[in-house]
C-alpha positions as CSV (number, residue, x, y, z in Angstrom):
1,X,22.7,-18.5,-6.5
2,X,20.7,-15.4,-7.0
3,X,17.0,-15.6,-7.1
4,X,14.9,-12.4,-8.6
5,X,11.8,-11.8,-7.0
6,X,9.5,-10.5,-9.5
7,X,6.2,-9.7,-10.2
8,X,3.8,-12.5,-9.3
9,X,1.0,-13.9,-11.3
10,X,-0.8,-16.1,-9.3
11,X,-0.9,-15.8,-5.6
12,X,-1.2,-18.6,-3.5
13,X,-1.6,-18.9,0.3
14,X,0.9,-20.6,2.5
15,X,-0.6,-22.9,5.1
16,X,0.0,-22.4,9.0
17,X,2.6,-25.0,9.2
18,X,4.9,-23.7,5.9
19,X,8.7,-23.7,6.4
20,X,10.6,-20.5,7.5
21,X,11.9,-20.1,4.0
22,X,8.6,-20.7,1.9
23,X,6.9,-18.1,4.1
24,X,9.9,-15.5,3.8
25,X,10.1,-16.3,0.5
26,X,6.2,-15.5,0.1
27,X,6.9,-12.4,2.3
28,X,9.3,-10.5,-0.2
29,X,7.8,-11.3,-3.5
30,X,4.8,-9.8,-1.7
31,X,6.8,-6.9,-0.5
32,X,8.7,-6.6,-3.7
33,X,5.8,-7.1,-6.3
34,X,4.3,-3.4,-6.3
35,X,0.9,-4.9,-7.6
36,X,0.2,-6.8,-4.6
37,X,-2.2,-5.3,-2.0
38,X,-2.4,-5.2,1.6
39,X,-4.7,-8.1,1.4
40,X,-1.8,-10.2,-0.1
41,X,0.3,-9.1,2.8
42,X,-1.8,-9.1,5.7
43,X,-2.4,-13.2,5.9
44,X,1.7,-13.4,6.1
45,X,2.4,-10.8,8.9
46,X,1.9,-12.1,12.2
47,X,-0.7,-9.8,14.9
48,X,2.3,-9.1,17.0
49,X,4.4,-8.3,14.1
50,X,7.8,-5.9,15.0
51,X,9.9,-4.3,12.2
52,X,13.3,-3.4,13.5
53,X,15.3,-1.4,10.8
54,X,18.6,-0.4,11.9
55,X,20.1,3.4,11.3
56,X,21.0,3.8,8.0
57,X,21.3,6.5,4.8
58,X,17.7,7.0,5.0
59,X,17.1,6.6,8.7
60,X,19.6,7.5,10.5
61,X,17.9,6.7,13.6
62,X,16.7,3.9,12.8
63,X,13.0,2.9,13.5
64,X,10.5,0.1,15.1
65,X,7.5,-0.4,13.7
66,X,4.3,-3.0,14.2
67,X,2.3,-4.4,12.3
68,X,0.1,-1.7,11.0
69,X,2.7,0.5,10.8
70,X,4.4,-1.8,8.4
71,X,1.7,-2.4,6.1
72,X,1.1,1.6,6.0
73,X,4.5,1.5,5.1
74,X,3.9,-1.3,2.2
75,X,1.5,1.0,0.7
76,X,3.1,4.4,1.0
77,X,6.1,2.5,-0.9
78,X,3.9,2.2,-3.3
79,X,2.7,5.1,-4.0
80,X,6.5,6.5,-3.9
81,X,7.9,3.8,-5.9
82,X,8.0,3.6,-9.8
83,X,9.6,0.3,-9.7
84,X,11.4,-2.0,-7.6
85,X,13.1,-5.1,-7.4
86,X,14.5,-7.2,-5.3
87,X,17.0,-9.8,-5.6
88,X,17.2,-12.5,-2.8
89,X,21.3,-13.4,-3.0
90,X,21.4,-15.7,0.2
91,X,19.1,-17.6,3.0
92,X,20.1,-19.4,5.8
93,X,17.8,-21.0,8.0
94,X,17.8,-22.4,11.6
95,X,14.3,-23.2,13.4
96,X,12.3,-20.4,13.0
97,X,14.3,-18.2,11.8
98,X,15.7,-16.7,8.1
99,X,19.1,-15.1,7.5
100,X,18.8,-12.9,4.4
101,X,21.2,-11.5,2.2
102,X,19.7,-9.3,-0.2
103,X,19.6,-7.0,-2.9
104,X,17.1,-4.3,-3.0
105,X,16.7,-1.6,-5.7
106,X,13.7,1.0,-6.5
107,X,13.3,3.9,-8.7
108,X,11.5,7.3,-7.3
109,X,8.0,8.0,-9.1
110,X,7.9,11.4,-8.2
111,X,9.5,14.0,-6.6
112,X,9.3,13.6,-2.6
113,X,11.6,12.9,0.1
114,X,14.0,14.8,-0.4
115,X,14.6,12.6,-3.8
116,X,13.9,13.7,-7.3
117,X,11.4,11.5,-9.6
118,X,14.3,9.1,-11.4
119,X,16.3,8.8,-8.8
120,X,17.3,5.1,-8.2
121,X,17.9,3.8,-4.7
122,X,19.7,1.0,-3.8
123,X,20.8,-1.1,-0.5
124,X,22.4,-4.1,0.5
125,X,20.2,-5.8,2.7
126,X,21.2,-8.4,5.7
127,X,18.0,-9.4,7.3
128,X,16.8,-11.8,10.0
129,X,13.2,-12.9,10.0
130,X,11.2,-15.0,12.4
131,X,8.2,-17.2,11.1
132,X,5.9,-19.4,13.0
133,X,2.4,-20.8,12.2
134,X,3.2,-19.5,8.5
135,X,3.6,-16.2,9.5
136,X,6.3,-13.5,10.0
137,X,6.9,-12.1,13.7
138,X,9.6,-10.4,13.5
139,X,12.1,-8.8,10.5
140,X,15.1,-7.0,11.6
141,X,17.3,-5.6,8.9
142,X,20.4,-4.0,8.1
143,X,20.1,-1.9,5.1
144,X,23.5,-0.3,3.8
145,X,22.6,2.0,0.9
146,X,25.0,2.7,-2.4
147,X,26.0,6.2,-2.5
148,X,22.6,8.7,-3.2
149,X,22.4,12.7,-3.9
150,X,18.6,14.5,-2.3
151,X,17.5,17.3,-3.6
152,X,15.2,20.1,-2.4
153,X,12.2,18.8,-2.1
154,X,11.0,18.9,1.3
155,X,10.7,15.1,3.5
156,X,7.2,13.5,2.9
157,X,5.6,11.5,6.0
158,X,3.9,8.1,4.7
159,X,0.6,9.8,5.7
160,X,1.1,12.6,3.0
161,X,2.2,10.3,0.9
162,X,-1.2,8.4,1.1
163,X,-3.7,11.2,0.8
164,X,-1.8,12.3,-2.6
165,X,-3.2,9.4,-4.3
């Protein structure tokens, strides 16, 4: 079954005690929905919130991040981003934790990064999540991206990104 995670209308909060699923479910139509705000996020990322990306096309040495580092991320993708979707394939649940299999596609606004404005993006996503108390503490993924050419433009760190806007 594939479930697209679109655009949301109406946002509602998930109590402390939601399943796993609801709450990662919540999480990436949040993530994916580039008019949400950092005040739709914040409520689902737990304090001690750690983002483990393994290496990958776009970072080869993979990264850790917490939990302000992930929401500067959220909103320097959305600067970068013209649009993007993604499409939740698979979850798999035990306790606390979410097995995702996902599919995740965005198209470049504007030049930066090394990627020219147009350029779509996209990566196969395995993921593993960790909620408790309606919350996500931990999201470690395994993003294998489709074949992608850069151009010249020079890298962009999220905090140039920011102050373009």
């Amino acid at each position: 079954m594939v479930v697209f995670v679109r655009a949301m209308t109406t946002r509602m909060p998930f109590p402390p005690t939601a399943d796993a699923v609801s709450v990662v479910r919540a999480y990436y139509a949040v993530v994916a929905d580039l008019l949400s705000s950092e005040a739709d996020l914040a409520p689902l990322l737990d304090p001690d919130l750690r983002v483990i990306e393994h290496p990958n096309a776009l970072s080869p040495g993979g990264s850790e991040h917490n939990r302000q580092e992930a929401l500067a991320g959220f909103r320097a993708g959305k600067i970068l981003l013209a649009e993007q979707d993604l499409d939740i394939h698979e979850t798999i649940a035990t306790a606390d934790t979410v097995a995702v299999r996902a599919t995740w596609s965005g198209v470049v606004a504007r030049s930066a990064g090394g990627f020219a404005a147009g350029t779509r993006l996209t990566a196969h996503v395995a993921s593993f999540l960790t909620a408790r108390d309606g919350r996500i503490v931990r999201h470690e993924t395994f993003d294998c991206y489709e074949p992608f050419q850069r151009d010249a433009t020079p890298p962009v760190s999220p905090a140039d990104t920011l102050g373009s806007r």
